[in-house]
C-alpha positions in Angstrom: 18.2 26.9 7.2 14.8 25.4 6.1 13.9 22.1 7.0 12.1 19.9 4.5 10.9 16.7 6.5 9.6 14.0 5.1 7.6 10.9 6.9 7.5 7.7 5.3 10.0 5.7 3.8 7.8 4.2 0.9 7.0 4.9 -2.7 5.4 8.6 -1.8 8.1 9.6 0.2 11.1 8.0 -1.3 9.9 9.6 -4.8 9.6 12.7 -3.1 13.1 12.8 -1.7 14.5 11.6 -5.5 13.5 14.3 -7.1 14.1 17.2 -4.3 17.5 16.4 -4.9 17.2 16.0 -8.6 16.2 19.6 -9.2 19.2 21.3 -7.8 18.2 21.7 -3.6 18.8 25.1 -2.3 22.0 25.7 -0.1 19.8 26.3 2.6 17.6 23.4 2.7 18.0 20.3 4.9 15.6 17.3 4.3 15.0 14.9 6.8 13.5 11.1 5.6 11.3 9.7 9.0 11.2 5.6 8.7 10.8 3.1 11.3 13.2 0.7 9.9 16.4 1.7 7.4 14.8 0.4 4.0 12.8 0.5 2.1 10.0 -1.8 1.6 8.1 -3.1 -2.0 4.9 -3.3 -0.4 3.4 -4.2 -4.0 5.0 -7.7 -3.1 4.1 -8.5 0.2 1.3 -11.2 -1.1 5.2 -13.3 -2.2 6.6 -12.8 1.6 3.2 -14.0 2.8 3.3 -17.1 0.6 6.4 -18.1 1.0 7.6 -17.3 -2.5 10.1 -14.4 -2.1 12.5 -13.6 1.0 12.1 -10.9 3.5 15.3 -9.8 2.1 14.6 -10.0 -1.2 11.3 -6.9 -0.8 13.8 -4.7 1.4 15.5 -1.3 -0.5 18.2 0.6 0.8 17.4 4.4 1.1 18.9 6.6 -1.8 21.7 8.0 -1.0 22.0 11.8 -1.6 24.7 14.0 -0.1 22.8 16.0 2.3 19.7 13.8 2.9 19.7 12.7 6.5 17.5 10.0 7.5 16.1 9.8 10.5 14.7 6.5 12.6 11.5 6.7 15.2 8.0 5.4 16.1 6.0 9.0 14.8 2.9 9.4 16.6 1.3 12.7 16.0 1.7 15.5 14.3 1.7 18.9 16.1 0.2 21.2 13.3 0.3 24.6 14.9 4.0 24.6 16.1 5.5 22.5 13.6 6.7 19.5 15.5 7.0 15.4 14.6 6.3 14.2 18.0 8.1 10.6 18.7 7.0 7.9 20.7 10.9 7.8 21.9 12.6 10.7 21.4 12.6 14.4 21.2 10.0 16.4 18.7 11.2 16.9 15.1 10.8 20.8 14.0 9.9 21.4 10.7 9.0 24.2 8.0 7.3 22.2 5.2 6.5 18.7 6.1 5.4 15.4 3.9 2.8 13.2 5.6 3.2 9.6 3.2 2.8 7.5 6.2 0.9 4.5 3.8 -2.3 2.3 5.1 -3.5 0.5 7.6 -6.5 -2.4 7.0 -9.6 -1.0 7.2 -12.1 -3.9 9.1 -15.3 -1.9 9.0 -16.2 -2.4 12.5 -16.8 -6.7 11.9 -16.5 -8.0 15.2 -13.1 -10.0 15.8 -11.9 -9.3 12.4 -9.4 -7.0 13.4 -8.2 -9.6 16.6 -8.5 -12.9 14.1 -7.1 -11.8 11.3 -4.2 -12.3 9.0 -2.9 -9.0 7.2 -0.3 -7.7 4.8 -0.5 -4.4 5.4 2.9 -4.0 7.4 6.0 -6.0 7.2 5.6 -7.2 10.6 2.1 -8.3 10.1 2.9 -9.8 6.5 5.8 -11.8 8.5 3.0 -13.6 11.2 0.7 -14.5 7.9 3.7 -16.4 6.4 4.0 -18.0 9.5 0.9 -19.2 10.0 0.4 -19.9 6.1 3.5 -22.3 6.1 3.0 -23.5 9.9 -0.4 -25.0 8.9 -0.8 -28.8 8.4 -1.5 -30.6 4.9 -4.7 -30.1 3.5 -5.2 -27.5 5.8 -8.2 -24.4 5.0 -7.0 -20.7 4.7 -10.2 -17.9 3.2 -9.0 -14.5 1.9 -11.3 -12.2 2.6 -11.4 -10.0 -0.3 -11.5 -10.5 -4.2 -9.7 -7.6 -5.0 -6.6 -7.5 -6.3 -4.5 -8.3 -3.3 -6.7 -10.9 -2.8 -6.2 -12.0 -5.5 -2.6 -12.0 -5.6 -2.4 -13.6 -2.7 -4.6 -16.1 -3.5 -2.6 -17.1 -6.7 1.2 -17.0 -4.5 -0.2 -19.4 -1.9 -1.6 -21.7 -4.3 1.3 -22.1 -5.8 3.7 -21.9 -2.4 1.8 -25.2 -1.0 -0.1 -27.1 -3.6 -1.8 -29.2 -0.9 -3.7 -26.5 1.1 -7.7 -25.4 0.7 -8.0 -21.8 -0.8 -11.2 -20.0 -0.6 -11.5 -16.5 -2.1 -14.8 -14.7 0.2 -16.0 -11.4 -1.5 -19.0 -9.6 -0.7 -19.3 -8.7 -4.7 -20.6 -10.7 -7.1 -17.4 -11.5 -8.7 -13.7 -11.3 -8.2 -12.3 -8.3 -9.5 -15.5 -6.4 -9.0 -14.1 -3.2 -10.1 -12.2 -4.0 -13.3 -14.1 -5.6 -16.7 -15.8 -8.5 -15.9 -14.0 -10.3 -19.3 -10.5 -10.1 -16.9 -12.8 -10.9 -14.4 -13.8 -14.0 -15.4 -9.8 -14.8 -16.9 -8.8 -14.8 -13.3 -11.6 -16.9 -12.2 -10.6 -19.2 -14.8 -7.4 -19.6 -13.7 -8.7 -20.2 -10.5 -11.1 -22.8 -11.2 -8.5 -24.3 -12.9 -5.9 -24.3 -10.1 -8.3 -25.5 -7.5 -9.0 -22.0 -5.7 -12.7 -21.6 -4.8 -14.5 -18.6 -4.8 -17.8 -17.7 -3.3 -19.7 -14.4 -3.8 -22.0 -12.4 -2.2 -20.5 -13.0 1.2 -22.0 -10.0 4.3 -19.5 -11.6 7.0 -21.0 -10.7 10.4 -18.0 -11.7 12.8 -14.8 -14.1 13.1 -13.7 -15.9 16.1 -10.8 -18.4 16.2 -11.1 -20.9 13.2 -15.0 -19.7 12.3 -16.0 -17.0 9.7 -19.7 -15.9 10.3 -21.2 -15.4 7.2 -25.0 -15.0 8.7 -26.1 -18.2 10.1 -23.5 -19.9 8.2 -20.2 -21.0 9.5 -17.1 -21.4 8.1 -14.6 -23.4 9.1 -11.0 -21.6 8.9 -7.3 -22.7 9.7 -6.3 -19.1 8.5 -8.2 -16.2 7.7 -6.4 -13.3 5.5 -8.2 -10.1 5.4 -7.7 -8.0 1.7 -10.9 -6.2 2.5 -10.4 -2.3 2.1 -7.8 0.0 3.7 -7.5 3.2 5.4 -4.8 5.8 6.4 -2.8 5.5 8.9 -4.2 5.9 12.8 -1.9 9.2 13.3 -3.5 10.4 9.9 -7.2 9.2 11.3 -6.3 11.6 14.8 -5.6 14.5 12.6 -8.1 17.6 13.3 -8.4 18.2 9.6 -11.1 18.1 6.6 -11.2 14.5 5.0 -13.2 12.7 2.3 -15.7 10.0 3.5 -12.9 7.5 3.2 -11.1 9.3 6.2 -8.4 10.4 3.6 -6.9 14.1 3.5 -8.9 16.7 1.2 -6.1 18.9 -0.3 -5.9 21.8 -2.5 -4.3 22.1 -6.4 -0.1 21.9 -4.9 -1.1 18.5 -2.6 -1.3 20.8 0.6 -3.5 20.9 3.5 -5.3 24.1 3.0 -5.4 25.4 6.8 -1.6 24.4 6.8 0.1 24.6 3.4 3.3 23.8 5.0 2.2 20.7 5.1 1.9 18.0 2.4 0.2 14.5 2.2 1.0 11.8 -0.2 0.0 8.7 -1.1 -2.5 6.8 0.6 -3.7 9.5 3.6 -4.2 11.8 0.5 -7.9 12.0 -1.2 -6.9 11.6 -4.5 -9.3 11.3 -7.9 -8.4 7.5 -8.1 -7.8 4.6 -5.9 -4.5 4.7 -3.8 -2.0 2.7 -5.5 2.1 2.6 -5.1 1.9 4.4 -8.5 -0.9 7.0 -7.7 2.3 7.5 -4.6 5.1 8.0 -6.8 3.2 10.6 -9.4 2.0 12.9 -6.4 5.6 12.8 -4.8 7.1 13.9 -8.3 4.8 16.4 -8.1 5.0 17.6 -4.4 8.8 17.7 -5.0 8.0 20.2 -8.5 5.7 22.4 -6.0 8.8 22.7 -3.2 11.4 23.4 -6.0 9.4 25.8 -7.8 8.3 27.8 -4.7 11.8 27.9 -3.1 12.2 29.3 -6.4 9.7 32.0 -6.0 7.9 30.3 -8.9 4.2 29.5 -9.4 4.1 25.6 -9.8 3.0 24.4 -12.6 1.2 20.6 -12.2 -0.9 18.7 -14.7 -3.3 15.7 -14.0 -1.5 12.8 -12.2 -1.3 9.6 -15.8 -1.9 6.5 -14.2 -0.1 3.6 -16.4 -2.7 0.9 -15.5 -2.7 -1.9 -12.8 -0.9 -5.1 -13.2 -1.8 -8.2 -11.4 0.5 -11.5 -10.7 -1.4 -15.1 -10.8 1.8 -16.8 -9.4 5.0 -16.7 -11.5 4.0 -17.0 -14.5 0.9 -15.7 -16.0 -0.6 -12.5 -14.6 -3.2 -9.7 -16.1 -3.2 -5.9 -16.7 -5.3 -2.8 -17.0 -4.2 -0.5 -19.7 -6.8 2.6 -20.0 -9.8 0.6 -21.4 -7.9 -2.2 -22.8 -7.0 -5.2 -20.7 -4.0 -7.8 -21.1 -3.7 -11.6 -19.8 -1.0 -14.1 -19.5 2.5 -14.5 -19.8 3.4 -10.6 -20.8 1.8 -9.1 -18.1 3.4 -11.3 -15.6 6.9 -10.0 -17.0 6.5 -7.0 -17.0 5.2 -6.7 -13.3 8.9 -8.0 -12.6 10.3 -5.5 -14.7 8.1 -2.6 -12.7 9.6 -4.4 -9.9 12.8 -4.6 -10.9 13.1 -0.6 -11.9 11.5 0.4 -8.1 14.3 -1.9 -6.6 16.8 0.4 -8.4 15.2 3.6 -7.7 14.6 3.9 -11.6 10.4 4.7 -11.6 
């Protein structure tokens, strides 16, 4: 019996364990799906738990359910490459044949002193749980700076403003605009809408350290009830330990079938993978479709066969209702955009991407 394992529970590894058992598993294959907690989460939407604007409950997925998937619970912290072992922080090791890392992100705080300690983040559910606390814990009129214009910045931004109408919002970015990297004319939509809903941004910020309720930018000091941090990303720490090549983001160099070359057993997906493109929940769910092609061809004694990962574009929320997309080189604003975010949203809920 082969054993297919799987780590991660998100949109790399959920896709991946889909369509293993859409394309007809072998008899002698078991997979194994390695999670911390038993769903599920839509990670796209953590800026709404943060805010206040959508439930815990509402952003938690059950597992799909496929007769012979087992699914596994545990704190994984390492990877033992050359025997082939998931090593716990609680339990015995996992043995495996072929093995998908799709362990997600952690916030990346580039070494600014107390950022990491003073902080906000939505990175994990936990951490996403203590913002929303300390977002809707905080007095009227009360000051909270995102740090980071990009787009979950911006998101989050746009759900707190509308969660509690009476509180200061500052956007910090060290670019000179919101939205640095997408075209500046939906660049400057956004910072419409923010002028225009009483967010302030600021530009060309080099923040030098945090300490409770101060943002150093310089000689300058802010003044902060809450400081959220949007301000890069990086895999996660068991991914950062691993003993293998890596791009100068600290993400996992692969060859043509999403394996680690000295260990083609082994796959990586999603955000520990260096990819041609920034990581995104999408960018996740086409190189799982694909790692699962690459395992069901070779089981096959098959060449796989992969094209270029298509990206759909990036949508963006500005509260409830208006929102603005990325489509290839054209761009979209308002209402539509907004809608059919919740309809994305609506199809990962069901499993249907």
């Amino acid at each position: 019996m082969k054993h297919f394992v799987i780590l991660g529970g998100g949109y790399g590894g959920v896709t991946v364990a889909n369509h293993l058992f859409k394309g007809h598993l072998p008899s002698d294959v078991q997979v194994t799906l390695v999670d911390r907690m038993p769903f599920q989460s839509m990670k796209t939407e953590y800026y709404a738990l943060a805010a206040g604007t959508s439930s815990d409950f509402e952003l938690r997925v059950p597992f799909p359910e496929h007769e012979g998937l087992q699914i596994k619970y545990g704190e994984v912290t390492s990877v033992d490459l050359e025997n082939k072992q998931v090593i716990f922080a609680a339990a015995d090791p996992l043995p495996y044949d072929q093995l998908v890392i799709a362990l997600g992100c952690t916030d990346r705080f580039h070494g600014i002193p107390g950022a990491k300690e003073v902080s906000s983040t939505i990175q994990s559910f936990s951490a996403t749980r203590e913002t929303y606390r300390r977002i809707n814990d905080l007095k009227p009129y009360g000051t909270i700076h995102i740090v980071g214009g990009g787009l979950s910045g911006v998101e989050v931004a746009a759900e707190v403003r509308e969660s509690r109408p009476d509180l200061n919002i500052t956007i910090l970015d060290r670019g000179p605009r919101v939205l640095s990297a997408f075209p500046e004319t939906l660049s400057r939509y956004v910072s419409k809408w923010f002028h225009d809903h009483g967010v302030e941004t600021r530009s060309h910020i080099g923040i030098t350290s945090l300490e409770p309720g101060i943002i150093h930018n310089g000689s300058e000091e802010i003044l902060s009830d809450v400081t959220i941090w949007t301000a890069g990303i990086q895999p996660v720490e068991l991914v950062q330990k691993m003993d293998v090549a890596k791009d100068p983001s600290g993400r996992v160099l692969l060859n043509e079938y999403h394996q680690i070359p000295e260990y083609p057993e082994v796959f990586v997906c999603g955000d520990c993978a260096s990819l041609p493109f920034a990581p995104s929940a999408q960018a996740a769910e086409g190189q799982g479709e694909q790692i699962a092609h690459v395992a069901l061809a070779q089981w096959r004694g098959e060449t796989p066969k992969l094209g270029a990962i298509k990206l759909k574009g990036t949508l963006g929320s500005l509260g409830k209702k208006a929102g603005f997309g990325l489509m290839g080189k054209r761009y979209v604003t308002g209402r539509v955009p907004r809608i059919l975010k919740s309809g994305v949203l609506w199809k990962s809920k069901r499993h249907l991407g």
